[in-house]
Backbone of each chain as ProteinMPNN parsed JSONL, in Angstrom:
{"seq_chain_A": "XXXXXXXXXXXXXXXXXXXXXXXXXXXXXXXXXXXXXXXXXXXXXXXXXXXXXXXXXXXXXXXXXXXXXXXXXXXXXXXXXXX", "coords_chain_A": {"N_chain_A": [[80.888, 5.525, 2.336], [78.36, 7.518, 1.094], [78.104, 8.904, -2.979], [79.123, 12.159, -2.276], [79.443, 14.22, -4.2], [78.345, 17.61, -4.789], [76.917, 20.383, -5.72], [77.771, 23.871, -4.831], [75.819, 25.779, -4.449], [72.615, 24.864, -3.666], [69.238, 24.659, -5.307], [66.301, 24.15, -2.809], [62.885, 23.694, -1.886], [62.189, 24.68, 0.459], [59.571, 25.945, 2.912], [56.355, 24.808, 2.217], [53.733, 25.615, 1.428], [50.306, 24.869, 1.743], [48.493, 23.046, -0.126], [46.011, 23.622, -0.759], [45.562, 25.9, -0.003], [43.379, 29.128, -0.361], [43.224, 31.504, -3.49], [43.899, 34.848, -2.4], [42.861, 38.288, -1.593], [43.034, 39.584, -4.779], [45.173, 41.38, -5.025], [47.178, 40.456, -3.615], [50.541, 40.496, -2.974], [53.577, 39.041, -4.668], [55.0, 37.899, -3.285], [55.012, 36.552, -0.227], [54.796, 37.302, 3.303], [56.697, 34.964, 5.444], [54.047, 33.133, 7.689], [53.468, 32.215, 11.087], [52.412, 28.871, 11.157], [52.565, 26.741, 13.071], [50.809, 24.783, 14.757], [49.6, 22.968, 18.065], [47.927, 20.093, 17.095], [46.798, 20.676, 14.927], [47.78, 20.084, 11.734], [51.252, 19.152, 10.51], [53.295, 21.667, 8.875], [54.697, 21.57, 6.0], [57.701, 21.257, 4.403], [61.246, 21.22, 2.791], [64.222, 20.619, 2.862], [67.673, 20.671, 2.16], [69.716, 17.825, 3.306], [72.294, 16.615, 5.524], [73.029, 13.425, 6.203], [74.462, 10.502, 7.73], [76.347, 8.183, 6.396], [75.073, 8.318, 4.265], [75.479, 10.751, 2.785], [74.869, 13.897, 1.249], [71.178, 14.844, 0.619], [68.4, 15.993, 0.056], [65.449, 16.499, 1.53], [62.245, 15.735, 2.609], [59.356, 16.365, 4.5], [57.019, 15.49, 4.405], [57.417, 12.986, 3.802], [57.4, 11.054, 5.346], [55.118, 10.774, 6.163], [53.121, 8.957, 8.239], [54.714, 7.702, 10.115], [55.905, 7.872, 13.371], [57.527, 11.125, 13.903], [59.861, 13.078, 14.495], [60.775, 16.327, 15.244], [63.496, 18.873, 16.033], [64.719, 21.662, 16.586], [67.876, 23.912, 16.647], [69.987, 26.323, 17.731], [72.503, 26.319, 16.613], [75.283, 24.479, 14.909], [77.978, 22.397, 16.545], [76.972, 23.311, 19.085], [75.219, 22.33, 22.141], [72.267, 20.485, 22.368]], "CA_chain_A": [[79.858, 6.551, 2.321], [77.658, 7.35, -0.621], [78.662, 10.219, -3.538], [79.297, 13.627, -1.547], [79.562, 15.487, -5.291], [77.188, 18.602, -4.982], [77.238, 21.888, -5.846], [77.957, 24.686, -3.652], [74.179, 26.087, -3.716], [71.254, 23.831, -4.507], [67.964, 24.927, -4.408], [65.111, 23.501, -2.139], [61.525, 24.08, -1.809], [61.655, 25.129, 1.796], [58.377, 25.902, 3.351], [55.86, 24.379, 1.296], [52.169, 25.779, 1.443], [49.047, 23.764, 1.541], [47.518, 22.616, -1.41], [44.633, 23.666, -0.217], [45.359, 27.254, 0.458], [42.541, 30.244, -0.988], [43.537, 32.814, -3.275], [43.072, 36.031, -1.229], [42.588, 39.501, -2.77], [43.743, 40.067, -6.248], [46.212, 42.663, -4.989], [47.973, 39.797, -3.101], [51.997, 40.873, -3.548], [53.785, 37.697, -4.814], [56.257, 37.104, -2.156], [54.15, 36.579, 1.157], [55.681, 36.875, 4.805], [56.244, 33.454, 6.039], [53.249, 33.291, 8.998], [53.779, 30.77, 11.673], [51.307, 28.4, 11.113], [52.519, 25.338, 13.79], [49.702, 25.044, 16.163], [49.48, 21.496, 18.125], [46.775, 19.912, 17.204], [47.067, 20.685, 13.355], [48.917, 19.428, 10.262], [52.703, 20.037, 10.509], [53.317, 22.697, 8.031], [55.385, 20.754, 5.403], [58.863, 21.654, 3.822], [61.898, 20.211, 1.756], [65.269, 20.878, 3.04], [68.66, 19.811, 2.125], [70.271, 17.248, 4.432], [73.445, 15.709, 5.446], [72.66, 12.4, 7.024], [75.177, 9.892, 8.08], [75.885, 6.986, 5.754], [74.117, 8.388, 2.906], [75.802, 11.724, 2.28], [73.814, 15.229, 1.009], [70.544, 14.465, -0.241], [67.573, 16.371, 0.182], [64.601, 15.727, 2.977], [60.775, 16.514, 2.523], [59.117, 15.837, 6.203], [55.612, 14.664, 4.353], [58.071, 11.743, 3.122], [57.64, 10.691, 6.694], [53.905, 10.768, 7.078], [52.687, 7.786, 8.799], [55.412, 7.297, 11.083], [55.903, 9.423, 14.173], [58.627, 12.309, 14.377], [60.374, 14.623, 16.114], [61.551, 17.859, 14.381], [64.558, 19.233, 16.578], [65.497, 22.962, 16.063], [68.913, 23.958, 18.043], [70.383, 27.261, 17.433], [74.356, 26.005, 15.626], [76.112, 23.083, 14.868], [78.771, 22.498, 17.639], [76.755, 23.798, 20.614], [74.436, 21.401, 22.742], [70.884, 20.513, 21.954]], "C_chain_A": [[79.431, 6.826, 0.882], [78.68, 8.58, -1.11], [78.18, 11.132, -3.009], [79.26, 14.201, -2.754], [78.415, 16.274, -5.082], [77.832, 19.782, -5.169], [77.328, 22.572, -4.845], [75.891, 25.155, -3.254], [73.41, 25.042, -4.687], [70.198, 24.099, -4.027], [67.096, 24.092, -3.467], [63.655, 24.201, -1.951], [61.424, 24.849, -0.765], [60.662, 24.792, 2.624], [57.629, 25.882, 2.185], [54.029, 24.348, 2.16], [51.494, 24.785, 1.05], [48.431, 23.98, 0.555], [46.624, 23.498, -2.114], [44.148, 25.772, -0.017], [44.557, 28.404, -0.856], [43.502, 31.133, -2.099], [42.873, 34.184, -2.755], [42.929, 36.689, -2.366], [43.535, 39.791, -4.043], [44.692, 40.606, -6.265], [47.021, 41.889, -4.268], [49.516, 40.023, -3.611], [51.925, 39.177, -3.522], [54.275, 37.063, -3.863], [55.58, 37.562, -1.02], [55.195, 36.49, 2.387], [55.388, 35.4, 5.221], [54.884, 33.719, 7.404], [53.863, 32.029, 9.585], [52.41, 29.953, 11.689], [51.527, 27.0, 11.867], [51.727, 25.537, 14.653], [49.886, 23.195, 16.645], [47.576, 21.261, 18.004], [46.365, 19.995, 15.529], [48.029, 20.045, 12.456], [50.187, 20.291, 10.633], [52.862, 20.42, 8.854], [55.043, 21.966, 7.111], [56.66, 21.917, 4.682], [59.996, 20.673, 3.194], [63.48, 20.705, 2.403], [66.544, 20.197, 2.47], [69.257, 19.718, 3.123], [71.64, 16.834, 4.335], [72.886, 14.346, 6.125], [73.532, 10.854, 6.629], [75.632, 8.572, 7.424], [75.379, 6.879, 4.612], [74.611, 10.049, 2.23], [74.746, 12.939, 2.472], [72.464, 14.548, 0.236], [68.892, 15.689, 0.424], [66.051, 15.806, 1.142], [63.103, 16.314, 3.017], [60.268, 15.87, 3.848], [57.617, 15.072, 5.52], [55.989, 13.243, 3.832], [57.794, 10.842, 4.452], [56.011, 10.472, 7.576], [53.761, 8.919, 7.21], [53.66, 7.243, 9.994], [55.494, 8.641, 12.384], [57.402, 10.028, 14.275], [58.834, 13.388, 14.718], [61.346, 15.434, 15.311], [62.127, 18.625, 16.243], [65.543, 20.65, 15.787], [66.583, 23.163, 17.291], [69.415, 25.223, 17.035], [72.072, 27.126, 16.529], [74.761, 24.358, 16.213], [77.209, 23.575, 15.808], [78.564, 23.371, 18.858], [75.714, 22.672, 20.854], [73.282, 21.192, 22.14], [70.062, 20.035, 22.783]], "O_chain_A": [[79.97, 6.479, -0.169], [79.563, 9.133, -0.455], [76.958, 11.274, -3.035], [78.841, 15.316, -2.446], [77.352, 15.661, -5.181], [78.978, 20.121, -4.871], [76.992, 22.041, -3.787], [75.119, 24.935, -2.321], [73.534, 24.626, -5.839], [69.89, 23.985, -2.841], [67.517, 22.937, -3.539], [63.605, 25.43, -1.898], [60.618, 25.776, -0.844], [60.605, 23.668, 3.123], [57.902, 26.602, 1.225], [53.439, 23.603, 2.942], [51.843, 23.94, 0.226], [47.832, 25.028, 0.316], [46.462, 23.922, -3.258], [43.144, 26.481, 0.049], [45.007, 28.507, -1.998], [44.58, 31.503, -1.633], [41.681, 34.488, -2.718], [42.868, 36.309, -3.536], [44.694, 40.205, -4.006], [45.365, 40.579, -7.295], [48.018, 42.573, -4.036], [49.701, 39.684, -4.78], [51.157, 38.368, -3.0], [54.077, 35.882, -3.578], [55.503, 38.762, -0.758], [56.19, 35.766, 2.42], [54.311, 34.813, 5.318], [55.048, 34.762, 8.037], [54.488, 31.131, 9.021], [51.41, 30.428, 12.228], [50.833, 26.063, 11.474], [51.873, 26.5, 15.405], [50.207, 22.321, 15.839], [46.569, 21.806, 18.456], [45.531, 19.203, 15.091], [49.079, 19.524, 12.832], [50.284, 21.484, 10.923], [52.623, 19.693, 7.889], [56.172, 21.946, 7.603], [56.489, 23.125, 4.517], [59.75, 19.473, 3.078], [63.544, 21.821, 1.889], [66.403, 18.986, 2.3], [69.531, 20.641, 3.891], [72.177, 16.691, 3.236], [71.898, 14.68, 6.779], [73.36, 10.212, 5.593], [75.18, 7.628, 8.071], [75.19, 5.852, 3.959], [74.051, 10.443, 1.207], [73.985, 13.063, 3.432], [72.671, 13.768, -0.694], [68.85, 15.846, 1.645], [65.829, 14.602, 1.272], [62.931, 17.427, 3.514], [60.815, 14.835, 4.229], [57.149, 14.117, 6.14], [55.134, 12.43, 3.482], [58.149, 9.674, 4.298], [55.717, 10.209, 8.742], [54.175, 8.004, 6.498], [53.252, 6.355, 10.743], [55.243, 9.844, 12.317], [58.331, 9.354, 14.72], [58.21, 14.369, 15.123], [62.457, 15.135, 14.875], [61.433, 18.802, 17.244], [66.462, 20.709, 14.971], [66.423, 22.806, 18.458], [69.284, 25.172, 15.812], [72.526, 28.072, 15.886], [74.644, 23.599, 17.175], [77.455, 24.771, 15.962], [79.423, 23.972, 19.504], [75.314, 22.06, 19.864], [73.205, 21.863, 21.111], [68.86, 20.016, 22.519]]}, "seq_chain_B": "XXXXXXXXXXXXXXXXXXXXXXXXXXXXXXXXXXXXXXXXXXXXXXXXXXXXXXXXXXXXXXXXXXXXXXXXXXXXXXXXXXXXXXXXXXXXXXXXXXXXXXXXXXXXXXXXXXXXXXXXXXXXX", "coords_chain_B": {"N_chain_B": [[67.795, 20.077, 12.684], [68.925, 22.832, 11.532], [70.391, 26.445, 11.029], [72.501, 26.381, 9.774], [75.226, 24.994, 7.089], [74.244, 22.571, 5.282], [77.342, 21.063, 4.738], [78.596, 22.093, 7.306], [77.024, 20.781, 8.778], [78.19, 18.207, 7.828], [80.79, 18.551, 8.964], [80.884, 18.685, 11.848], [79.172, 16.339, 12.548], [81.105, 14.888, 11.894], [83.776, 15.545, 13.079], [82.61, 15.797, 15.887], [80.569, 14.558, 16.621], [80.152, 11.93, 15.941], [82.131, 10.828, 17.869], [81.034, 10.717, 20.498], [78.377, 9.481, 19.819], [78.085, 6.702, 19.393], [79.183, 5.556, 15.817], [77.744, 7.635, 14.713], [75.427, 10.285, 15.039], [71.976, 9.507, 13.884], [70.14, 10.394, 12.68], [68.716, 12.654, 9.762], [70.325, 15.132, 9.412], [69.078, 18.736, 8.934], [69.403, 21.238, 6.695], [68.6, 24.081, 7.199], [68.052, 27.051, 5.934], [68.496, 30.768, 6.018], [66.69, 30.394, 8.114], [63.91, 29.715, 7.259], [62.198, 27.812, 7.325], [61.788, 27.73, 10.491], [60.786, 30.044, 10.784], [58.222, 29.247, 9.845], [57.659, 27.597, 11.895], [57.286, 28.867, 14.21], [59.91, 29.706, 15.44], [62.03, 30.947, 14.616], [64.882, 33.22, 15.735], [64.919, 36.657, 14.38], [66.501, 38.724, 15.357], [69.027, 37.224, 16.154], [69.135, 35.619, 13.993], [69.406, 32.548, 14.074], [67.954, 29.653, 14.34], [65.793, 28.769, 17.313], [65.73, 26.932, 20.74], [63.443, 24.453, 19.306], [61.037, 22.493, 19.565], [59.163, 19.526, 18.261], [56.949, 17.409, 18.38], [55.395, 15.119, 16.004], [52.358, 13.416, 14.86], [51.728, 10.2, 13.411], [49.371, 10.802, 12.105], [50.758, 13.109, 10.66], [49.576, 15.086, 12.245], [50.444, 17.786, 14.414], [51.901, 16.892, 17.912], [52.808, 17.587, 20.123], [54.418, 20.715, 21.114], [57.857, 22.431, 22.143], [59.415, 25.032, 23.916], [62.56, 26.464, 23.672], [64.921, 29.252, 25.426], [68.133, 29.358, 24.028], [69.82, 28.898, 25.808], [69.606, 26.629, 27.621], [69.655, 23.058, 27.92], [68.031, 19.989, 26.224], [66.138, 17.414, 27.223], [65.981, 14.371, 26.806], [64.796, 11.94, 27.655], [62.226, 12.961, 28.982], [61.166, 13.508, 26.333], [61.084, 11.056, 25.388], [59.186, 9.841, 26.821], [56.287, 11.559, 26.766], [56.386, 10.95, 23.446], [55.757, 7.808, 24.254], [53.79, 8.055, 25.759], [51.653, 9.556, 23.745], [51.386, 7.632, 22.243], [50.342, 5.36, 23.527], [48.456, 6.556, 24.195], [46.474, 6.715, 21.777], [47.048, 4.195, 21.094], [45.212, 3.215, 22.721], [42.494, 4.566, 23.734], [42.591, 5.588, 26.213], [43.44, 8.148, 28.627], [46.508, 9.936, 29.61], [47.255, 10.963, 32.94], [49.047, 13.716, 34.662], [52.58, 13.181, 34.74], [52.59, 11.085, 34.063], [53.755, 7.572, 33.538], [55.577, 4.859, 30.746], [53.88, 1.989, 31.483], [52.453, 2.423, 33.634], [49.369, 2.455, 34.942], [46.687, 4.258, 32.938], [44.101, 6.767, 32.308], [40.575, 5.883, 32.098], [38.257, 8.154, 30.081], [35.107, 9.857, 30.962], [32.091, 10.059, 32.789], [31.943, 8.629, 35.051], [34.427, 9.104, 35.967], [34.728, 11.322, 36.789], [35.259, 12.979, 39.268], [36.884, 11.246, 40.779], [39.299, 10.928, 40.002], [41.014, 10.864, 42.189], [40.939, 8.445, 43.311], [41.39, 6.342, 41.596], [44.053, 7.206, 40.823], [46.933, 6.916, 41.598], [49.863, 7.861, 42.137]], "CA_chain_B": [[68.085, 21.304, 12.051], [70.058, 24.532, 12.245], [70.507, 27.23, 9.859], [74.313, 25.695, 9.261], [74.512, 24.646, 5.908], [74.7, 20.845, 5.323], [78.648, 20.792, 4.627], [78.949, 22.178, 8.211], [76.414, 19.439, 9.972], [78.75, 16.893, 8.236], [81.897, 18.495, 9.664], [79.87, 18.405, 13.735], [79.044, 14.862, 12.464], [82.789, 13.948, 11.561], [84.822, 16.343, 13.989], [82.376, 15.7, 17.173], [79.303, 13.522, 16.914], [80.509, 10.207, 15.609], [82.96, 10.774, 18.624], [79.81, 11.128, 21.428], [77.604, 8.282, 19.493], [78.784, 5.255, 18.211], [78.948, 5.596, 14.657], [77.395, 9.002, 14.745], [74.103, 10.628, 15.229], [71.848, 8.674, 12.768], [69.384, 11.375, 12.017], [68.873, 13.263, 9.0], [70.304, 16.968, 10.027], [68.465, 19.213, 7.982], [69.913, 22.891, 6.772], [67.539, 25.696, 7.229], [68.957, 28.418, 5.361], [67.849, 31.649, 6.303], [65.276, 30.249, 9.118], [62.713, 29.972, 6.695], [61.576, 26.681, 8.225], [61.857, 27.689, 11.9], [59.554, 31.251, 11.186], [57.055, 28.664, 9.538], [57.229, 26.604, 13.311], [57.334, 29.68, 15.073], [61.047, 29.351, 16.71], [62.856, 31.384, 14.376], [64.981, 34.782, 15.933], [65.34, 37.26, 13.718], [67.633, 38.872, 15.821], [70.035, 36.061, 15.836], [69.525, 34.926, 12.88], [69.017, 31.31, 13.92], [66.68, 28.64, 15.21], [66.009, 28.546, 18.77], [65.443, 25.644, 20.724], [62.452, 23.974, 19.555], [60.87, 20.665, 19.598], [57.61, 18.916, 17.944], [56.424, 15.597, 18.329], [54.188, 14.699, 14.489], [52.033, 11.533, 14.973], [51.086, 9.149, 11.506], [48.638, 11.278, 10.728], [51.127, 14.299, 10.419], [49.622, 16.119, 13.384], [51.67, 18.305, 15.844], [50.877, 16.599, 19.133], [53.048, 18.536, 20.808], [55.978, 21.54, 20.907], [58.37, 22.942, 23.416], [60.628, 25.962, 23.24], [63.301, 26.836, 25.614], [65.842, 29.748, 24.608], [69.507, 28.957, 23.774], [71.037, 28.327, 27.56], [69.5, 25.58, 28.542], [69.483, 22.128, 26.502], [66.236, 19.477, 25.878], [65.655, 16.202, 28.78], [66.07, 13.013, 25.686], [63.87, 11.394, 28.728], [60.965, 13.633, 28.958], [60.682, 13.473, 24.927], [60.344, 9.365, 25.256], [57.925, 9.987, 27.652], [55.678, 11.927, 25.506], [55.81, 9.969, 22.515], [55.369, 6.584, 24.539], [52.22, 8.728, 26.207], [50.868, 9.91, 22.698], [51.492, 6.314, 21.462], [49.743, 4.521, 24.411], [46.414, 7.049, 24.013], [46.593, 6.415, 19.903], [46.575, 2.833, 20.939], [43.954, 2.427, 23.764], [41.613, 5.703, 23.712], [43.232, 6.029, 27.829], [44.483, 9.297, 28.434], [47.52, 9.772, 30.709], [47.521, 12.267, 33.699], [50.435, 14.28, 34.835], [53.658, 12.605, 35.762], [52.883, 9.512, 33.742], [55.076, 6.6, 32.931], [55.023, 4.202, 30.527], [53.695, 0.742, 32.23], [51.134, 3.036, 34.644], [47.758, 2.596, 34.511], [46.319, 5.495, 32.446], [42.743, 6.528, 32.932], [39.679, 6.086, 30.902], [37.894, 9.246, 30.913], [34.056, 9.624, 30.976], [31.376, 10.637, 33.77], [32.052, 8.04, 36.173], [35.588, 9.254, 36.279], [34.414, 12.934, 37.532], [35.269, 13.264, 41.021], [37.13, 10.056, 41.156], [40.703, 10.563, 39.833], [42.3, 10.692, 43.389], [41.053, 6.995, 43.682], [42.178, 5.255, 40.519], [45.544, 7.434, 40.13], [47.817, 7.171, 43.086], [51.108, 7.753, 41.105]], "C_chain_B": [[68.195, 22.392, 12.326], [69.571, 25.288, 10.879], [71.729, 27.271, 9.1], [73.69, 25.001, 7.819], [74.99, 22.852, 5.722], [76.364, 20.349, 5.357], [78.938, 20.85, 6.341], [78.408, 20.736, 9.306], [77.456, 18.012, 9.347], [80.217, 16.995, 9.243], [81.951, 18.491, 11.51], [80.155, 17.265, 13.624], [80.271, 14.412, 12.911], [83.739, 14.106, 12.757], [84.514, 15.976, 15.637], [81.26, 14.479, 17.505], [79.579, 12.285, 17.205], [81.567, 10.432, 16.871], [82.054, 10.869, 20.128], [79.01, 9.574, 20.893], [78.434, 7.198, 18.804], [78.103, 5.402, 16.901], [77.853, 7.315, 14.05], [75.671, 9.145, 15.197], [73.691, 10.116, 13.411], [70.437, 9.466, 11.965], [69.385, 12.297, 11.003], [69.424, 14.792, 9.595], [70.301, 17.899, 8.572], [69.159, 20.966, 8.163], [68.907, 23.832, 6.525], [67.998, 26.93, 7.034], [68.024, 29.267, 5.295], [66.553, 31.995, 7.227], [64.222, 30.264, 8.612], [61.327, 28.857, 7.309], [60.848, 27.125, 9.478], [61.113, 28.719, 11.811], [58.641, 30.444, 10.998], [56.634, 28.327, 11.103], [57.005, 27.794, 14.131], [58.139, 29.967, 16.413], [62.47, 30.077, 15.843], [63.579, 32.88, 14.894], [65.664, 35.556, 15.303], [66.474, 38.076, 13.872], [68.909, 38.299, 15.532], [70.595, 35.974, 14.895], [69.473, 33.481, 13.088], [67.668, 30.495, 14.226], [66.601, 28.76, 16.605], [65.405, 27.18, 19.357], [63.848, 24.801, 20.594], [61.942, 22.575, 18.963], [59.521, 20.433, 19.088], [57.887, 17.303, 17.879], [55.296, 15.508, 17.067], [53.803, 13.34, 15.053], [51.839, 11.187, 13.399], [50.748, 9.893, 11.29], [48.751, 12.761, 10.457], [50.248, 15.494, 10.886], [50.315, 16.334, 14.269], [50.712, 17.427, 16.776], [51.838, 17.514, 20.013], [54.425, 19.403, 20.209], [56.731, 21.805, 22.091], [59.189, 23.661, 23.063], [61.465, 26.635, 23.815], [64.068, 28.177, 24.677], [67.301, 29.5, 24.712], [70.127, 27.815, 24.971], [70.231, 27.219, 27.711], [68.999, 24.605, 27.092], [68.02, 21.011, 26.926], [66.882, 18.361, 27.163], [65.024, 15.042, 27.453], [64.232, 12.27, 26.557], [62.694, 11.68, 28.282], [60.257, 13.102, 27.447], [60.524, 12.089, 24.873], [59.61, 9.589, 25.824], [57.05, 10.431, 27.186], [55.279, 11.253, 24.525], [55.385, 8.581, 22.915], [53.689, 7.165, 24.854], [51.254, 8.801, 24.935], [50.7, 8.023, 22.117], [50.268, 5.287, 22.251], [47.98, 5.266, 24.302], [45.938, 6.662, 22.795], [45.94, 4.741, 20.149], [45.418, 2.23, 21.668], [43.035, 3.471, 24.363], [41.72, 6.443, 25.171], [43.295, 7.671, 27.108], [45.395, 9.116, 29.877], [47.926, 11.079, 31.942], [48.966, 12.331, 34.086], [51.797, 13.368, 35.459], [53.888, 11.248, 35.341], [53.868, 8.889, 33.106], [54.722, 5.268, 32.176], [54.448, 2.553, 31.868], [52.759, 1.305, 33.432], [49.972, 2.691, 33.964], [47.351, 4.252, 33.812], [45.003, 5.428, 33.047], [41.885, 6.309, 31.769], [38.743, 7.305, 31.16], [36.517, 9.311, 30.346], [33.012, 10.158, 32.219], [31.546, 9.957, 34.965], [33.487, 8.209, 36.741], [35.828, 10.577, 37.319], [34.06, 12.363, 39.375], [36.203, 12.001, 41.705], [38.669, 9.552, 40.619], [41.538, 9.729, 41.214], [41.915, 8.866, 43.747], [41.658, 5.72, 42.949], [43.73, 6.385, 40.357], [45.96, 7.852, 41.367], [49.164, 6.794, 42.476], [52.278, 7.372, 42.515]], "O_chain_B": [[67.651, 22.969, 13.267], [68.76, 24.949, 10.016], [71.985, 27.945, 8.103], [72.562, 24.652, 7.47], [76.004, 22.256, 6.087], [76.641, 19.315, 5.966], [79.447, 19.843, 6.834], [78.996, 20.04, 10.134], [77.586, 16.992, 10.024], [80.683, 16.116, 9.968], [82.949, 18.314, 12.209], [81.103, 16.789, 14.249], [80.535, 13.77, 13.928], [84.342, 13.194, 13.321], [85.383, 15.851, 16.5], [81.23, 13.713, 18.468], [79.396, 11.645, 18.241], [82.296, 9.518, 16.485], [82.826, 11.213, 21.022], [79.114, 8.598, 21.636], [79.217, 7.111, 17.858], [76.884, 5.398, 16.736], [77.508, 7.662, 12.92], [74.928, 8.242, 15.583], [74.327, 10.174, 12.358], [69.906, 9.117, 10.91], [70.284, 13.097, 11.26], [68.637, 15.457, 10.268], [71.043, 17.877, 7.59], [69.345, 21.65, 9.169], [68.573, 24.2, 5.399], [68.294, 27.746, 7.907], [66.931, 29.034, 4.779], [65.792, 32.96, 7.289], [63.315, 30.779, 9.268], [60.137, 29.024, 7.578], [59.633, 26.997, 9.628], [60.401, 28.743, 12.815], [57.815, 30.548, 11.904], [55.542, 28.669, 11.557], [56.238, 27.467, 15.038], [57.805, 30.238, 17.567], [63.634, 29.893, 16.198], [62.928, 33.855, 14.521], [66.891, 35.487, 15.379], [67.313, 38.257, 12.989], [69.744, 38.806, 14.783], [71.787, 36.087, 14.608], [69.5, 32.954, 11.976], [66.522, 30.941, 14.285], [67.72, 28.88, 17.103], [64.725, 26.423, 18.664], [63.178, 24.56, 21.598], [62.432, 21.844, 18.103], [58.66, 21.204, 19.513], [58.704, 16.473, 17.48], [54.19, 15.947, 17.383], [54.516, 12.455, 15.526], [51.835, 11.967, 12.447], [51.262, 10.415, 10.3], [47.844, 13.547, 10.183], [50.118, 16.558, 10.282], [50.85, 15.473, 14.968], [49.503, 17.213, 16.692], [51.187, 18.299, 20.703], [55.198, 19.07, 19.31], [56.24, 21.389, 23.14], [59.862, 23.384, 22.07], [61.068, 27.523, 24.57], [63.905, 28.222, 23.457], [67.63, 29.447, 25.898], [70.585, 26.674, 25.023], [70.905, 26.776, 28.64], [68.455, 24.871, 26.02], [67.182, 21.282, 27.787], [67.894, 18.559, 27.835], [63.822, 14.925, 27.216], [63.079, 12.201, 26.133], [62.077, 11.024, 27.442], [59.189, 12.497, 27.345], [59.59, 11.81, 24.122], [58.676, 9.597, 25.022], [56.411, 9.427, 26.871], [54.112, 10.871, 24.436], [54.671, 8.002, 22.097], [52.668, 6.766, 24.294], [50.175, 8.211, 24.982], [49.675, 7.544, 21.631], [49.461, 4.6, 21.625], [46.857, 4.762, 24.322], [44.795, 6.203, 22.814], [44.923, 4.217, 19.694], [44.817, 1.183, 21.426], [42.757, 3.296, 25.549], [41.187, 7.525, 25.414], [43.248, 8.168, 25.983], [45.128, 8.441, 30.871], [48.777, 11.948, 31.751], [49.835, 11.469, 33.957], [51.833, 12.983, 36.628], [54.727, 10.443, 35.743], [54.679, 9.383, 32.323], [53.836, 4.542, 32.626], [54.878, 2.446, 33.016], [52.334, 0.445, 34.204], [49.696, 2.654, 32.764], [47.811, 5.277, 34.314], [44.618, 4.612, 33.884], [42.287, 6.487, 30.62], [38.418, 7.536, 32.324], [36.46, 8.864, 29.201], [33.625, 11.126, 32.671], [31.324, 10.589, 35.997], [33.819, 7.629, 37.774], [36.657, 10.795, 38.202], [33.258, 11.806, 40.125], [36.244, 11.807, 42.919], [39.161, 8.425, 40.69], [42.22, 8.71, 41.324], [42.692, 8.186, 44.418], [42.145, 4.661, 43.345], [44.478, 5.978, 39.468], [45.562, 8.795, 42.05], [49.532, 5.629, 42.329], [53.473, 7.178, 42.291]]}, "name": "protein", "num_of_chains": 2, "seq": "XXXXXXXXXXXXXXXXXXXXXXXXXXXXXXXXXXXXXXXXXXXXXXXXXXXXXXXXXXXXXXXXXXXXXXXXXXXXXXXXXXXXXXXXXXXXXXXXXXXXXXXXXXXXXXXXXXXXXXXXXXXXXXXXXXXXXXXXXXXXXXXXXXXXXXXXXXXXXXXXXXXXXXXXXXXXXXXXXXXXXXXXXXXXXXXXXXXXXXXXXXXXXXXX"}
């Protein structure tokens, strides 16, 4: 298996706004409520997470790394219950 | 992806997965700390505190084609979700669309004015 060394916290980007997005009113606070912005039929709303993945250790995971192929994002409420 | 933090999805992996799949589940499992992800999708409960169960299908050109969102108790149908992406894959590839119930290797339909009024004759599933 690859090198497991990481730190305990490591940042990530998270949810990662569009490019593209306006600024609103001037008085905009900095730190915005996430909105849900998955609709079908639209752009999946991009992010960066850190991963574990099998064979390759911790490494970090952006989903637009992935455009052109098709996938399947899989939310499940805890590790060691069903999905 | 959960809201577990990556150390935990490898100890699932190690402790239960790779013991269920040969050689383990081969998917990235992604840590969503603090559900920040899952409010973006619109499947996070604040309550909780976690993810709840939800599903998207992205095609190439990083559009949702579809979601689904059950809560906790009951788990996903692997099945159904091939079914789906073979469906999205088969319209992508041949401008068809696929009415209810379809499978791959069915005839799909082509849809247009001469089709109006005239399913029940070309789709006898």
């Amino acid at each position: 298996m690859a090198e497991l060394k990481d730190s305990c916290v490591k940042p990530v980007r998270g949810p990662i706004a569009p490019a593209a997005s306006p600024p609103s009113a001037s008085t905009t606070p900095v730190q915005e409520v996430q909105k849900v912005t998955a609709r079908v039929g639209q752009d999946a709303p991009d992010f960066e997470l850190s991963a574990f993945i099998a064979g390759k250790g911790f490494q970090p995971v952006k989903l637009s790394d992935y455009k052109g192929k098709w996938i399947v994002l899989c939310f499940y409420p805890g590790d060691f219950t069903f999905v | 992806m959960s809201t577990d933090s990556r150390f935990v999805h490898m100890m699932w992996q190690e402790q239960e997965l790779s013991k269920m799949v040969d050689g383990g589940v081969p998917f990235p499992m992604l840590s969503d700390a603090g559900g920040r992800v899952g409010a973006v999708y619109g499947i996070y409960d604040e309550a909780a505190g976690v993810n709840i169960r939800g599903r998207f299908i992205i095609d190439p050109d990083f559009k949702i084609k579809a979601m689904e969102v059950l809560t906790a108790d009951v788990g996903r149908n692997p099945d159904e979700l091939m079914r789906q992406i073979k469906a999205f894959q088969h319209v992508r590839a041949t401008g068809e669309v696929t009415p209810s119930g379809w499978q791959p290797g069915q005839p799909a339909l082509k849809p247009g004015p001469s089709l109006v009024g005239k399913v029940w004759q070309v789709w006898k599933p």
